[in-house]
N, C-alpha and C positions, 0 to 999 in steps of 0.2 A: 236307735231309730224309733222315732213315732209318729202315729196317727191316728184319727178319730175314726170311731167304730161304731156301733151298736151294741148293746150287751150281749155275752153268748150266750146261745139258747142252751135248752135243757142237755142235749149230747156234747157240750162241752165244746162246742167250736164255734170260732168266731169270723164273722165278716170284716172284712176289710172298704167294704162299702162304698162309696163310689173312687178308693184309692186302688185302681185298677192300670194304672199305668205304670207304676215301677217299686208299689209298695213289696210286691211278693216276693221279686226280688231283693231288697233294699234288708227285710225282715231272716230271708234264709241266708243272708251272709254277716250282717248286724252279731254285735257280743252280746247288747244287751237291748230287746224291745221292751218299749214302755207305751202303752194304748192308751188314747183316751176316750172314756166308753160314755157316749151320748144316747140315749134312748128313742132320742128324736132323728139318729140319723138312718138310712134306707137301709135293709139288710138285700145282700146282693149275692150269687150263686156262681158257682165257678170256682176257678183259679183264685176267686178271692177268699176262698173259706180256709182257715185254717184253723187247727188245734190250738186250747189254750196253753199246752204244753212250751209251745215255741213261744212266750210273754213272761217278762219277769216280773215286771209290775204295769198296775192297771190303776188309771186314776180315774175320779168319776166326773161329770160336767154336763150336769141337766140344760145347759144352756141351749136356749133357742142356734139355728143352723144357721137361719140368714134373716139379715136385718136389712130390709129396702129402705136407706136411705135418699133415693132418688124424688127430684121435684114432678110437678107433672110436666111441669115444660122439659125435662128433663128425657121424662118418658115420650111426650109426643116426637120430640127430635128422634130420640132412638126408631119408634115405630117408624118417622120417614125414613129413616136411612134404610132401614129394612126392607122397604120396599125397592132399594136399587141393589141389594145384597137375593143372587139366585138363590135356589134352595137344591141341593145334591142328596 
C-alpha cells in the first residue's frame, strides 16, 4: 500500500493528508506500507495520523502537488458551469 504524505513531525507520526477516505484502512490491513513523503503536501488531524512504526519504507518527492495545466477558456467554461452546479 502507498501514499503521499508530509513528513513526520518530531513525535514520530505521520499524516496521511488529504488520503482520508480509505488510506487508514488499506495501511492497517497492508504487509507492507510504502509512503511517499512530500513536504509540500497539507498535514491533517484525526483518523489520519498514524505512527511511523506501521511504514516499512519511505521514499522521498519534493515535487510540486498540482500542476494547472488548464487554458483560460478552459477555466472560463468551468466557471460557467459552476454557476448552474448548487452549492450544499
Amino acid at each position: 500500500m502507498g501514499t503521499c504524505t508530509p513528513p513526520p513531525n518530531n513525535e514520530g507520526l505521520i499524516s496521511l493528508s488529504m488520503g482520508v477516505v480509505v488510506e487508514r484502512e488499506m495501511i492497517d490491513a497492508a504487509d507492507m506500507v510504502i509512503l511517499e513523503v512530500n513536504p509540500l503536501m497539507p498535514w491533517t488531524e484525526g483518523d489520519t495520523v498514524i505512527p511511523m512504526s506501521k511504514v516499512d519504507y519511505f521514499v522521498e518527492n519534493p515535487a510540486p502537488t498540482h500542476h494547472n495545466t488548464s487554458s483560460r477558456a478552459q477555466r472560463s467554461r468551468g466557471a460557467n458551469w459552476a454557476t448552474y452546479c448548487p452549492l450544499y
